[in-house]
Backbone bond lengths (Angstrom), bond angles and torsions (degrees), N, CA, C in turn:
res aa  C-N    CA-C-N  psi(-1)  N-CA   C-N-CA  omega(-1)  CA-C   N-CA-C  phi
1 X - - - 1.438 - - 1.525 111.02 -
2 X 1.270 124.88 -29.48 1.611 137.67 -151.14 1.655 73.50 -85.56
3 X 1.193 137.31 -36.40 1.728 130.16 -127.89 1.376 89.95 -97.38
4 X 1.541 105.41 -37.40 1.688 107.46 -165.45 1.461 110.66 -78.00
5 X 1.788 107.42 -17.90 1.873 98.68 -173.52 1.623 102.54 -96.24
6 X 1.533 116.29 3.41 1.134 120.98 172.46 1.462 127.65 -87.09
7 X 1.533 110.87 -33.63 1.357 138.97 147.05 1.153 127.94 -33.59
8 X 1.983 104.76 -54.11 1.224 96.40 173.22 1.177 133.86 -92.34
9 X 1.591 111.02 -4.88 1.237 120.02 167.42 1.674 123.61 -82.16
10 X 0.596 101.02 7.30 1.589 103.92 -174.98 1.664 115.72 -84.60
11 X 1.554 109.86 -46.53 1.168 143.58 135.90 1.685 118.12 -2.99
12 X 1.339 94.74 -59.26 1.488 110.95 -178.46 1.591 114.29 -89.04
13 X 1.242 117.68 -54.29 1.380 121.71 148.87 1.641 118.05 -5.51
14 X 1.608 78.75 -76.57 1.932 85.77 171.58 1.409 97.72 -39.19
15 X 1.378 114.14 -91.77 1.155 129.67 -135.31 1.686 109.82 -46.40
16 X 1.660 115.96 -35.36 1.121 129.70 -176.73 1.903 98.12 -74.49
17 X 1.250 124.88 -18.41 1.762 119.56 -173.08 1.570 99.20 -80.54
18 X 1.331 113.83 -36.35 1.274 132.12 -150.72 1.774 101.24 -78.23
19 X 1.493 101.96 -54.76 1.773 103.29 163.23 1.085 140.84 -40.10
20 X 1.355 98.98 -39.80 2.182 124.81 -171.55 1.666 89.84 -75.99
21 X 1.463 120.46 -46.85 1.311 123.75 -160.08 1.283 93.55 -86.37
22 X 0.950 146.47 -18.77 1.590 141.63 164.76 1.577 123.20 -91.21
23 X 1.166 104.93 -22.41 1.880 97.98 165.75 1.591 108.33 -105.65
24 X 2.027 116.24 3.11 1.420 88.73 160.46 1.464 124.42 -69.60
25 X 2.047 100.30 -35.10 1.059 111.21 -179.14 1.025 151.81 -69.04
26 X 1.633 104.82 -3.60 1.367 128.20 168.08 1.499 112.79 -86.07
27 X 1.555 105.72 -42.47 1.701 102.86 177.87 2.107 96.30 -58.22
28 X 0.668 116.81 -53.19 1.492 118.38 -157.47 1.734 111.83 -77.52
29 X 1.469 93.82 -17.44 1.952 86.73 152.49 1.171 117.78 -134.60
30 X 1.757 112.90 59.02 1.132 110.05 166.69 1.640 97.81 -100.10
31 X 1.233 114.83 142.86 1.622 135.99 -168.85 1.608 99.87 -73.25
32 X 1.209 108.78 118.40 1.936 118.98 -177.75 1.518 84.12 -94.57
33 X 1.617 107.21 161.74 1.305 109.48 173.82 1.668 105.33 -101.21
34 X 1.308 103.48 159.56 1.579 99.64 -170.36 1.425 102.32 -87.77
35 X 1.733 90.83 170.56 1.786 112.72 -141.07 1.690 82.51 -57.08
36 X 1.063 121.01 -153.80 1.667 128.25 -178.07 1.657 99.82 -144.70
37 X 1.630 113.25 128.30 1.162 131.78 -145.15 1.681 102.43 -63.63
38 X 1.244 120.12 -176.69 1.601 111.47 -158.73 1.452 76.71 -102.00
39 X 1.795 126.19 154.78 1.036 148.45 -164.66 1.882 94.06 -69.87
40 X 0.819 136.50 149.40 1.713 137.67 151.05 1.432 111.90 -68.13
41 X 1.539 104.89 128.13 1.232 129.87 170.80 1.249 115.40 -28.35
42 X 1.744 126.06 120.43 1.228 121.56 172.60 1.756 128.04 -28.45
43 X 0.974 133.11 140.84 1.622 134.45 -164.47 1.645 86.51 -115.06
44 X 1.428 94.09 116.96 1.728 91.07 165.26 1.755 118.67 -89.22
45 X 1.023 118.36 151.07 1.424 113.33 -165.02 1.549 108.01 -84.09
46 X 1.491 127.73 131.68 1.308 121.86 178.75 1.236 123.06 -77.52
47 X 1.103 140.34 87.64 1.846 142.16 163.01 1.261 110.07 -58.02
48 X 1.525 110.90 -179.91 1.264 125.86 171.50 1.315 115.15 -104.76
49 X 1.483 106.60 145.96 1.455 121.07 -150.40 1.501 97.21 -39.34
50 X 1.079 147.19 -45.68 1.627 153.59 -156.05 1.765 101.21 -62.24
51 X 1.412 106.23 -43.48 1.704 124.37 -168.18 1.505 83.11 -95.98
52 X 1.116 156.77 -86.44 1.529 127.70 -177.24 1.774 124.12 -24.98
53 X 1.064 106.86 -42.25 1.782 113.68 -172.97 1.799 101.29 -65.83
54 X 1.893 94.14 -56.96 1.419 92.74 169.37 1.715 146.74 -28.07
55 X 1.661 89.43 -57.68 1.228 113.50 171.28 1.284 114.94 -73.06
56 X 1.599 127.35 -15.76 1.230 112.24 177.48 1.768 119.38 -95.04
57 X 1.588 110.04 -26.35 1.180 108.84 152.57 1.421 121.46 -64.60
58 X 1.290 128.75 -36.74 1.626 106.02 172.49 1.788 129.46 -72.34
59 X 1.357 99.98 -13.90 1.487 107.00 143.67 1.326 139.10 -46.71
60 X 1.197 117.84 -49.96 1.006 152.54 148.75 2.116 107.20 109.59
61 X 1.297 80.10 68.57 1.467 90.71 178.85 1.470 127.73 -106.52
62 X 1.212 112.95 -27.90 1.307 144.79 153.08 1.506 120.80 -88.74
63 X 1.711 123.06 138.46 1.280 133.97 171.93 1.635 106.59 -62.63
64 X 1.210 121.80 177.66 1.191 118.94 165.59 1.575 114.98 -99.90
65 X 1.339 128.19 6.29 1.187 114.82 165.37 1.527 96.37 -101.42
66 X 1.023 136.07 -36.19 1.758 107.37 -179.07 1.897 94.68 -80.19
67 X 1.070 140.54 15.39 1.603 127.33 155.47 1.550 89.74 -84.44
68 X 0.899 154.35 -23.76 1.677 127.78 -154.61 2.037 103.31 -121.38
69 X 1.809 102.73 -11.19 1.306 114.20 158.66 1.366 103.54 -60.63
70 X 1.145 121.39 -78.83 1.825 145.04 170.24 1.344 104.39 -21.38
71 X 1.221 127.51 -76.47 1.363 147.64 169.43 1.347 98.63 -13.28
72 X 1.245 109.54 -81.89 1.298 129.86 -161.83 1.701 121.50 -57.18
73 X 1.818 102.56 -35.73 1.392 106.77 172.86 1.778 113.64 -88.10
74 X 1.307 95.07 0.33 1.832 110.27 170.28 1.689 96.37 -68.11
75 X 1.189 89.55 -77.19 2.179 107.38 174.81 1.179 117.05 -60.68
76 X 1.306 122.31 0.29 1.192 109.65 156.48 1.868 116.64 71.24
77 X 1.726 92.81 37.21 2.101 84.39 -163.72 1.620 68.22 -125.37
């Protein structure tokens, strides 16, 4: 009697080793999609020399007497 519930369990054993080893191997080669490329470097917008000077005095990178030197040889006065 011991032989036959051993028999039939063994059977199942398999069958239960055989599952684990088949859905590790599916989780672990299922294909991820690749990372997604790094965004491109901000694009600064090109103005005209007047809207560059602008923007760089309100930065505050420039004094305001070389903005109104600049300015001025922009305009031409």
């Amino acid at each position: 009697m011991h032989t036959v519930i051993v028999a039939n369990f063994i059977p199942f054993v398999v069958v239960v080793v055989v599952a684990i080893v088949v859905v590790v191997v599916a989780v672990t080669r299922t294909p991820h999609p690749p990372p997604a490329p790094p965004p491109p470097p901000p694009q600064r917008p090109i103005g005209s020399a007047l809207d560059v000077l602008d923007h760089r005095y309100a930065r505050g990178e420039i004094e305001r007497d070389e903005y109104l030197r600049r300015r001025s040889d922009i305009l031409g006065q």
